[in-house]
MDTraj code that builds the backbone (N, CA, C; nanometers):
import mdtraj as md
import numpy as np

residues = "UNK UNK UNK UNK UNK UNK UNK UNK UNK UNK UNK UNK UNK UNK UNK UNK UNK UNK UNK UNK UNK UNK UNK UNK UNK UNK UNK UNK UNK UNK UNK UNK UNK UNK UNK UNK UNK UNK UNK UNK UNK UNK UNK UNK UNK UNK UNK UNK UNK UNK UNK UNK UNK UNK UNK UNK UNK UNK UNK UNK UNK UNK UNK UNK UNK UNK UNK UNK UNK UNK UNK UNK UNK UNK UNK UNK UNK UNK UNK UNK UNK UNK UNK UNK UNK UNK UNK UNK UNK UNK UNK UNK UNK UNK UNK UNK UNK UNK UNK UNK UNK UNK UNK UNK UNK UNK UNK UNK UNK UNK UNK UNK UNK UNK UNK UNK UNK UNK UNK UNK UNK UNK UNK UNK UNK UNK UNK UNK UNK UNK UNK UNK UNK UNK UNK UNK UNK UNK UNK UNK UNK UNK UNK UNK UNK UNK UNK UNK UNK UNK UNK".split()
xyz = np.array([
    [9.7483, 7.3193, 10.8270],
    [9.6165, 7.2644, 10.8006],
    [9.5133, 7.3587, 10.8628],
    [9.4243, 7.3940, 10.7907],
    [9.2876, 7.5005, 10.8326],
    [9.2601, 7.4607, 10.9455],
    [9.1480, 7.4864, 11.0209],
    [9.0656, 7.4779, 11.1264],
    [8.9431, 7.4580, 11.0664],
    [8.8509, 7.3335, 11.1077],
    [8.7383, 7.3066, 11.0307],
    [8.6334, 7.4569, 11.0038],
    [8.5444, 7.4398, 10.9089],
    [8.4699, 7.5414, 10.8740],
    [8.3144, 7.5019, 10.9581],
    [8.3176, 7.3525, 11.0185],
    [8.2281, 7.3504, 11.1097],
    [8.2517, 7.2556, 11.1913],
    [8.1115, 7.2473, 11.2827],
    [8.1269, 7.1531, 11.4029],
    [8.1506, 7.2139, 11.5305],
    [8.2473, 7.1408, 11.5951],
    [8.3392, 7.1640, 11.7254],
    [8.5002, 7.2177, 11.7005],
    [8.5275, 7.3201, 11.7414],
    [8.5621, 7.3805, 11.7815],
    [8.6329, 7.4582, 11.9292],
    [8.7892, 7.4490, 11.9411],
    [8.8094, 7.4869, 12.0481],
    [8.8922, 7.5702, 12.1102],
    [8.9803, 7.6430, 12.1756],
    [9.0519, 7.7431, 12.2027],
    [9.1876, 7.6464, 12.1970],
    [9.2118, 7.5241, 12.2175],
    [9.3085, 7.4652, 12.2365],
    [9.3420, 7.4143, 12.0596],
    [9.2542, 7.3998, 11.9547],
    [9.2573, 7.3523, 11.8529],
    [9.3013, 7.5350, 11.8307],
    [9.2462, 7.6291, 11.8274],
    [9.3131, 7.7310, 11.7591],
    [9.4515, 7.7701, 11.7770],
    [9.5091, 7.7470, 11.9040],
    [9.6383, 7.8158, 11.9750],
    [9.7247, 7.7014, 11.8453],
    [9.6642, 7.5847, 11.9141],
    [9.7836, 7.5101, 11.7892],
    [9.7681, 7.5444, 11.6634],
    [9.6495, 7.5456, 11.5874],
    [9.6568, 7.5911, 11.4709],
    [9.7850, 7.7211, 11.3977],
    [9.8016, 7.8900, 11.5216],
    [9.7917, 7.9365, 11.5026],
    [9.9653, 7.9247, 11.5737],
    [10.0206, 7.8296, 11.6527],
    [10.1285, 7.7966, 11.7223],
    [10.1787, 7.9222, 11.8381],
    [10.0276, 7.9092, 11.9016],
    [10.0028, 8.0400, 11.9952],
    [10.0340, 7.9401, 12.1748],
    [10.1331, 7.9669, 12.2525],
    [10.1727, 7.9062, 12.4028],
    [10.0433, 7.8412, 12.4370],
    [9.9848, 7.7356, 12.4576],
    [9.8139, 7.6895, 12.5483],
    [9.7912, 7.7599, 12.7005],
    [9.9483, 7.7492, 12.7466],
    [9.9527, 7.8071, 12.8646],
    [9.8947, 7.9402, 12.8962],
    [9.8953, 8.0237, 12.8200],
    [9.8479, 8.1906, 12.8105],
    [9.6995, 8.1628, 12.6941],
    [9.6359, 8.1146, 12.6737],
    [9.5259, 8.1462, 12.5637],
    [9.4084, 8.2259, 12.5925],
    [9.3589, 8.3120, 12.5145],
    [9.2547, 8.4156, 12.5485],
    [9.1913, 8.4168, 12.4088],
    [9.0886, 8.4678, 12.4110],
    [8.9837, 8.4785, 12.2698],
    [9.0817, 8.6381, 12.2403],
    [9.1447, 8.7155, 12.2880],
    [9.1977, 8.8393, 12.2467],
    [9.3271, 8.8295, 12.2237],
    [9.4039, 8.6998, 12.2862],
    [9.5316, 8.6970, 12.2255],
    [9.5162, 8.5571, 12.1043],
    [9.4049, 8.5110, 12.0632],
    [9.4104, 8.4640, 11.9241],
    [9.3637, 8.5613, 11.8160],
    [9.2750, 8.5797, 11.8986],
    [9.1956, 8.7559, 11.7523],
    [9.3450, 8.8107, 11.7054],
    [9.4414, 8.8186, 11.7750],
    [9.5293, 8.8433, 11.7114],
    [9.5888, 8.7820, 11.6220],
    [9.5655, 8.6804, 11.6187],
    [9.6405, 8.6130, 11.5185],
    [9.5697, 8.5789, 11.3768],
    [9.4141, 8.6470, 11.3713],
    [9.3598, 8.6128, 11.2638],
    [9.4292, 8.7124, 11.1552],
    [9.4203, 8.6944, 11.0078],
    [9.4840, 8.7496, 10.9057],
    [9.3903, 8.9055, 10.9256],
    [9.2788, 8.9150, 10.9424],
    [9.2811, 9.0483, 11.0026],
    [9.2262, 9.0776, 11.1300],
    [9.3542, 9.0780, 11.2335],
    [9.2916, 9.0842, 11.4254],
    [9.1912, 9.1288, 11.4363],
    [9.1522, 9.0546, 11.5162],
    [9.0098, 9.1264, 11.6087],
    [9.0373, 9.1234, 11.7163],
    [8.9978, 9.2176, 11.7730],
    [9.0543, 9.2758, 11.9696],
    [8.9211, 9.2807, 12.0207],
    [8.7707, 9.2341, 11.9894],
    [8.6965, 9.2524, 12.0511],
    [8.5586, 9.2100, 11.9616],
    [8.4689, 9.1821, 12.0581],
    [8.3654, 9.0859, 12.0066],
    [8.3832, 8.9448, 11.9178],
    [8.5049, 8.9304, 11.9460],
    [8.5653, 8.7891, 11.9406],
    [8.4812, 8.6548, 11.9427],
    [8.4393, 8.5699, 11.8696],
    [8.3671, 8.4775, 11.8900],
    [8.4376, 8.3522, 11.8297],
    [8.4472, 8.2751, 11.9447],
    [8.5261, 8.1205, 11.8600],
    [8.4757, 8.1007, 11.7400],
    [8.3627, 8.0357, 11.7386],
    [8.3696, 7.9561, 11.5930],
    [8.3150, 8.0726, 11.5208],
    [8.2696, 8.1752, 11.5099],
    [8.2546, 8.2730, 11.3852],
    [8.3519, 8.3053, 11.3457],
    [8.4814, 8.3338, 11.4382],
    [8.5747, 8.4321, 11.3379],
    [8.6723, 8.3259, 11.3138],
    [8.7073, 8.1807, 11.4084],
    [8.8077, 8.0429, 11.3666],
    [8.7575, 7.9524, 11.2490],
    [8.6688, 7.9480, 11.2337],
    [8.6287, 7.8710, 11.1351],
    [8.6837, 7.8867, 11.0090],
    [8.7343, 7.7768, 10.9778],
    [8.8122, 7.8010, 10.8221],
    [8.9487, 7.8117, 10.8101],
    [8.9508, 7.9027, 10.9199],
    [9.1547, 7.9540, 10.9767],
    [9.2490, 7.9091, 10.9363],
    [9.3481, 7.9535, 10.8716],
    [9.5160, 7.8671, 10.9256],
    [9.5908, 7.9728, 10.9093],
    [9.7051, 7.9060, 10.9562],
    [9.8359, 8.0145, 11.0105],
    [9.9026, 8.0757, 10.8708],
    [9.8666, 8.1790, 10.8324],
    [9.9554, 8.2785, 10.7260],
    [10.0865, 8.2100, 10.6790],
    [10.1397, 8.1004, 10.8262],
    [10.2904, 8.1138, 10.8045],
    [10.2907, 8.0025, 10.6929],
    [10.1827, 7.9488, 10.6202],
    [10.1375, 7.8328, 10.5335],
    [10.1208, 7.8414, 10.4001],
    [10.1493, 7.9853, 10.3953],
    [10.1511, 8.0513, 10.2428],
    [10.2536, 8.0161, 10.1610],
    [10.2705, 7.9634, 10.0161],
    [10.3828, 7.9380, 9.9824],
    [10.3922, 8.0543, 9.8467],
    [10.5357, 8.1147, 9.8777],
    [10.6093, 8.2884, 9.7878],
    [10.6121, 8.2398, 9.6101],
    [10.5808, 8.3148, 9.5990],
    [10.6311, 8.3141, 9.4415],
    [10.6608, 8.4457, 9.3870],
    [10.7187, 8.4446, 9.2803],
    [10.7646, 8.5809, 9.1869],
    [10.6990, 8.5991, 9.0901],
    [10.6328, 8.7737, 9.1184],
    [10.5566, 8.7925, 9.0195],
    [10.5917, 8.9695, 8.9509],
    [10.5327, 9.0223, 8.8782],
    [10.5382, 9.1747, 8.8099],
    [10.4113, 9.2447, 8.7617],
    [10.4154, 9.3261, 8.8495],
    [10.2721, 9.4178, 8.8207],
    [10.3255, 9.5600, 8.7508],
    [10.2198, 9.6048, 8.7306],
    [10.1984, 9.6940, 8.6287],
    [10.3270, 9.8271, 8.6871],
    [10.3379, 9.9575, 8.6565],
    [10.3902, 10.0348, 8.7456],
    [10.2887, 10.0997, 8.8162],
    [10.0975, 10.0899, 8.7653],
    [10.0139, 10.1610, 8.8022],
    [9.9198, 10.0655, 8.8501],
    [9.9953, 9.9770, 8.8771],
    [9.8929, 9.8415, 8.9756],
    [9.8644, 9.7245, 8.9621],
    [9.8042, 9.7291, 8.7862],
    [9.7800, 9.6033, 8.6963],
    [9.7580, 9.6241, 8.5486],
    [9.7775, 9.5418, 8.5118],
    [9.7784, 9.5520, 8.3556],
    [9.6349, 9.4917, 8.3211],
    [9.5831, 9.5474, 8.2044],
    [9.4518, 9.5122, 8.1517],
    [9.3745, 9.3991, 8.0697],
    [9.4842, 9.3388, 8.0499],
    [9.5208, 9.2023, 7.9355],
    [9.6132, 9.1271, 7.9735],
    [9.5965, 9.0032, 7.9207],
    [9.7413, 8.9186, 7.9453],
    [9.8598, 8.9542, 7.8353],
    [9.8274, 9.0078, 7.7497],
    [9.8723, 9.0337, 7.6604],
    [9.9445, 9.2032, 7.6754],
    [9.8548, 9.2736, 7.7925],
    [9.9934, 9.3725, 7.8002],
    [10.0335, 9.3172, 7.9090],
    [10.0249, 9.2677, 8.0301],
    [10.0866, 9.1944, 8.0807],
    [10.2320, 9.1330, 7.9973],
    [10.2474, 9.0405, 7.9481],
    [10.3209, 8.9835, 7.8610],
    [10.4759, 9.1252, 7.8332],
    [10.3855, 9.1861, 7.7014],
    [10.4404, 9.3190, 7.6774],
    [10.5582, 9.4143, 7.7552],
    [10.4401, 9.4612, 7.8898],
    [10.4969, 9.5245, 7.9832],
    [10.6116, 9.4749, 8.0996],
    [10.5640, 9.3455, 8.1197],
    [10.6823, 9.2798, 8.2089],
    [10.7948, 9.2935, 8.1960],
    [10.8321, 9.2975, 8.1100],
    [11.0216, 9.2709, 8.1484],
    [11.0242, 9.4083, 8.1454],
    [10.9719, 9.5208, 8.1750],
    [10.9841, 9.6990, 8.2204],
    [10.9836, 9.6590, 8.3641],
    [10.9578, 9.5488, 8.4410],
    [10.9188, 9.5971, 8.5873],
    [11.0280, 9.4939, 8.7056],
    [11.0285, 9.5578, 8.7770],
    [11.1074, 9.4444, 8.8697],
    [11.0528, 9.3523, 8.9012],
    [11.1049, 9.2565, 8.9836],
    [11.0089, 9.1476, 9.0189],
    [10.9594, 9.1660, 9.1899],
    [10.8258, 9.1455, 9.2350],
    [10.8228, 9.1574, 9.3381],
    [10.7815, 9.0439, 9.4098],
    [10.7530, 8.9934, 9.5676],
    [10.7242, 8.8359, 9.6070],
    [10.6018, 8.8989, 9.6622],
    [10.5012, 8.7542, 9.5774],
    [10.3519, 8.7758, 9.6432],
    [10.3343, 8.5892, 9.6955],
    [10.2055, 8.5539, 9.7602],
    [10.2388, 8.4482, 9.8230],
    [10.0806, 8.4095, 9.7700],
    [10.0928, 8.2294, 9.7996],
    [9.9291, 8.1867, 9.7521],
    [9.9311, 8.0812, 9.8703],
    [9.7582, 8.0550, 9.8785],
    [9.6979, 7.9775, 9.9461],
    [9.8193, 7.8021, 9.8746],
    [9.8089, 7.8106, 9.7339],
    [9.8420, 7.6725, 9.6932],
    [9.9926, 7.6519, 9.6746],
    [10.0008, 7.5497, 9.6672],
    [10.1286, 7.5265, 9.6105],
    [10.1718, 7.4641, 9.4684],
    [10.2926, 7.5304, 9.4058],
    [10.2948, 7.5941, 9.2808],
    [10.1928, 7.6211, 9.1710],
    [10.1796, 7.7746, 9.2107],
    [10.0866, 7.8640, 9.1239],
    [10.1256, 7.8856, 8.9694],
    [10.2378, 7.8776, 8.9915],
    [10.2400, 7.8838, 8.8314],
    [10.2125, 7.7660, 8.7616],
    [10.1589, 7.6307, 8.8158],
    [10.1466, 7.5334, 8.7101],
    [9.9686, 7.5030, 8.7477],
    [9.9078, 7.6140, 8.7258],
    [9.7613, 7.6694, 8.7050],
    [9.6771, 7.6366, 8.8543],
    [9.7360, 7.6582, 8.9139],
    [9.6481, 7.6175, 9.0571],
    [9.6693, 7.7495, 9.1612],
    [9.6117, 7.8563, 9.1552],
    [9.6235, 8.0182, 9.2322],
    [9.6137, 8.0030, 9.3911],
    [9.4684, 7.9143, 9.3997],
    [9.4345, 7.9316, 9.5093],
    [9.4148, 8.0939, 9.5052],
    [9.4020, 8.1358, 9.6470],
    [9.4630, 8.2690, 9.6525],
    [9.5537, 8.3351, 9.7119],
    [9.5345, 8.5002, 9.6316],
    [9.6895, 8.5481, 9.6618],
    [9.7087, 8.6441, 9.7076],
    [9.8164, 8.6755, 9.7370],
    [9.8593, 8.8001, 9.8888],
    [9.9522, 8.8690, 9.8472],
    [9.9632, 9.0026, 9.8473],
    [10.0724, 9.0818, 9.8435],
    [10.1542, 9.0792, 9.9462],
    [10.1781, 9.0578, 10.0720],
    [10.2303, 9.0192, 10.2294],
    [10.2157, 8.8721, 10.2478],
    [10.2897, 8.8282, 10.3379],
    [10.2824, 8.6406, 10.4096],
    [10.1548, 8.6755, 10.4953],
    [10.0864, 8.7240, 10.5115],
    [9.9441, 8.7038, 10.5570],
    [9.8455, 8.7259, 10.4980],
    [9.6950, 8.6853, 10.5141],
    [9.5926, 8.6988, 10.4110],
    [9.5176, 8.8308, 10.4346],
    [9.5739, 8.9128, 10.4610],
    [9.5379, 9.0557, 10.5073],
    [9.5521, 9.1126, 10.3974],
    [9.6247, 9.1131, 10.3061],
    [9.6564, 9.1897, 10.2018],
    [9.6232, 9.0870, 10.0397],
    [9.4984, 9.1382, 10.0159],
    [9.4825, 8.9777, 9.8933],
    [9.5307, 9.1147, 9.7790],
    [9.5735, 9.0683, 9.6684],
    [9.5999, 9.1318, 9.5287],
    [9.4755, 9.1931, 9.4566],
    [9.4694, 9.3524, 9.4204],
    [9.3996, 9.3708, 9.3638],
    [9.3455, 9.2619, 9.2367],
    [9.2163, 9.2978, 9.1762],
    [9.1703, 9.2502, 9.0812],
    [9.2865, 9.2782, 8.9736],
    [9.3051, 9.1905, 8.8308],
    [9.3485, 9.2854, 8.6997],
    [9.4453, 9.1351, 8.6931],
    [9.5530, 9.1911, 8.5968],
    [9.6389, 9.0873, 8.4910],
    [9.7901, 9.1265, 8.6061],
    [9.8493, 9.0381, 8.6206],
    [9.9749, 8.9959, 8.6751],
    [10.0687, 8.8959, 8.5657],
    [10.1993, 8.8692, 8.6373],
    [10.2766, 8.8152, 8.5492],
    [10.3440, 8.7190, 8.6654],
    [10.3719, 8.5990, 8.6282],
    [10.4180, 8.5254, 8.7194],
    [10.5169, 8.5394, 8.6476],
    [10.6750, 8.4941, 8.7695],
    [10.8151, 8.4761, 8.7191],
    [10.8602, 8.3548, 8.7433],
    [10.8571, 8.2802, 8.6418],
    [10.9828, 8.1182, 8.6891],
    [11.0834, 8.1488, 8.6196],
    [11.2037, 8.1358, 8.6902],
    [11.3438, 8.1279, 8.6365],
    [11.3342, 8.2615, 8.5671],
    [11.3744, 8.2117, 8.4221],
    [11.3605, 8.3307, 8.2906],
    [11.2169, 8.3254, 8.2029],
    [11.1393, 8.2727, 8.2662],
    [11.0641, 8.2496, 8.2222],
    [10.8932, 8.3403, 8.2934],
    [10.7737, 8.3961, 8.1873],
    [10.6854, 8.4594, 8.2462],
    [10.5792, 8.4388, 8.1901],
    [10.4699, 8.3974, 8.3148],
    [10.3531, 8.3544, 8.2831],
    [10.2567, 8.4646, 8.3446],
    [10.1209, 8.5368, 8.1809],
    [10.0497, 8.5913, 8.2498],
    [9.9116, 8.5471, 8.3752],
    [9.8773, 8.5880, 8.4943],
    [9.7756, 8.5224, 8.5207],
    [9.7042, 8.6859, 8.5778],
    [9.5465, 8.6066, 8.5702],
    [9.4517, 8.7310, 8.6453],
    [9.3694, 8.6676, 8.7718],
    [9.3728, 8.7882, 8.8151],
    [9.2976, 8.7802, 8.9117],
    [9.1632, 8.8332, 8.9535],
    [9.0659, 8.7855, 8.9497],
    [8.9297, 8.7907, 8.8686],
    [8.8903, 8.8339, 8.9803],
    [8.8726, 8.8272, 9.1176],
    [8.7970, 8.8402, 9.2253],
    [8.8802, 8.8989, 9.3637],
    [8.8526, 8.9874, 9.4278],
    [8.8807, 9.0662, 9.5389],
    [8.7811, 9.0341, 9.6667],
    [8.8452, 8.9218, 9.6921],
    [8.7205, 8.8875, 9.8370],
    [8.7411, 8.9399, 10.0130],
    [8.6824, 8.9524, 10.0788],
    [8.7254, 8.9487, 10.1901],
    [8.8325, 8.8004, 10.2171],
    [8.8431, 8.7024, 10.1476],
    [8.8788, 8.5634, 10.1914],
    [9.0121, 8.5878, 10.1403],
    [9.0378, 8.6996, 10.0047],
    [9.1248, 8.6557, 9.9489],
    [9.1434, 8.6987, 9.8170],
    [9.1792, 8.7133, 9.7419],
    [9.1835, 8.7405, 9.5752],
    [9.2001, 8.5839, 9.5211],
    [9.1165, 8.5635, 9.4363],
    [9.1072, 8.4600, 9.3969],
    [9.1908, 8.4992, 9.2130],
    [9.2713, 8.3431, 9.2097],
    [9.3347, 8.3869, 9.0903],
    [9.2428, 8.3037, 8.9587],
    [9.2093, 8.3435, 8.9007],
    [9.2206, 8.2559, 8.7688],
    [9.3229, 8.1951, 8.6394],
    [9.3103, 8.1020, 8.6722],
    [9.3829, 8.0510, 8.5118],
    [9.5309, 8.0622, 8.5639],
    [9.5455, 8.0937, 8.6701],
    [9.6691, 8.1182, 8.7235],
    [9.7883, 8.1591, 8.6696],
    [9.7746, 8.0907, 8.5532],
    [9.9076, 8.0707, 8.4242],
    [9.8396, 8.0647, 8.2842],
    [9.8858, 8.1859, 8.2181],
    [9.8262, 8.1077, 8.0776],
    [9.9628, 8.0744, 7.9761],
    [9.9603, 8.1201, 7.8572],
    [10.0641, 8.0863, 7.7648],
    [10.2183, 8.1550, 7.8359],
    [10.3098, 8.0885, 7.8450],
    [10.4272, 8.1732, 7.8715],
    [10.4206, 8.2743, 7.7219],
    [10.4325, 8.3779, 7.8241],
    [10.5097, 8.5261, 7.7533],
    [10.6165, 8.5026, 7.6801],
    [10.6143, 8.5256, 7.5364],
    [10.7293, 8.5600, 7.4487],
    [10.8209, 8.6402, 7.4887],
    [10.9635, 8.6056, 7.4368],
    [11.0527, 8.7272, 7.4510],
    [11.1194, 8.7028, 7.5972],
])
top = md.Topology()
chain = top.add_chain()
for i, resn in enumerate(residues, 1):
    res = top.add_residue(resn, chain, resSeq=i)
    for name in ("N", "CA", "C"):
        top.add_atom(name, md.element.get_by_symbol(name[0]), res)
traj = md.Trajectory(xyz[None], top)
């Protein structure tokens, strides 16, 4: 569960959030634990606000381009079954039944997915989705899923 985006705020609400010892807590040994550390000028509620623990991400199987991303859902579609499958992870849980949230190339939100067309993998089965936006927060997916891919 996040850490509120306002209000109160506290070093003891982050350690748990972040399942960091209470006994040892420091504003420099949680900066570590944000999806991208901060070791300095650390500020509780600017950089906790919003927070949760990476380890909250739930994996899925997906196939990108060999040159990053595909341009369409439709070469998406096409090109997929050329590529292996690799594990990317989302804010939500199950992305392939149109809910992205957002998404990560790594189990932390340090690494969000370029912009462009992806391919989700269920079973034998492949759904194109894009990803419309490259945020500091995150890559946000759209449409998550559209028509399963023929073939």
């Amino acid at each position: 569960m996040a850490l509120p985006t306002s209000g109160p705020i506290s070093m003891s609400m982050v350690a748990t959030e972040f399942l960091v010892n209470q006994s040892n807590i420091s504003l420099n040994n949680l900066g570590a634990q944000l999806a991208n550390p901060q070791t300095q000028n650390i500020e509780l509620a600017n950089d906790f606000y919003g927070q949760s623990d990476p380890a909250a991400l739930t994996s899925f199987s997906y196939r990108a381009a060999a040159e990053g991303v595909w341009e369409s859902a439709e070469a998406a579609c096409v090109g997929s079954p050329e590529v292996e499958n690799s594990i990317g992870y989302s804010t939500a849980n199950g992305i392939y039944q149109g809910n992205a949230g957002f998404v990560y190339t790594a189990n932390n939100t340090a690494n969000p997915f370029p912009a462009g067309w992806y391919v989700i993998v269920v079973g034998k089965e492949r759904y194109p989705f894009n990803v419309s936006s490259n945020t500091s927060n995150g890559a946000g997916a759209n449409g998550a899923a559209g028509e399963q891919c023929e073939g």
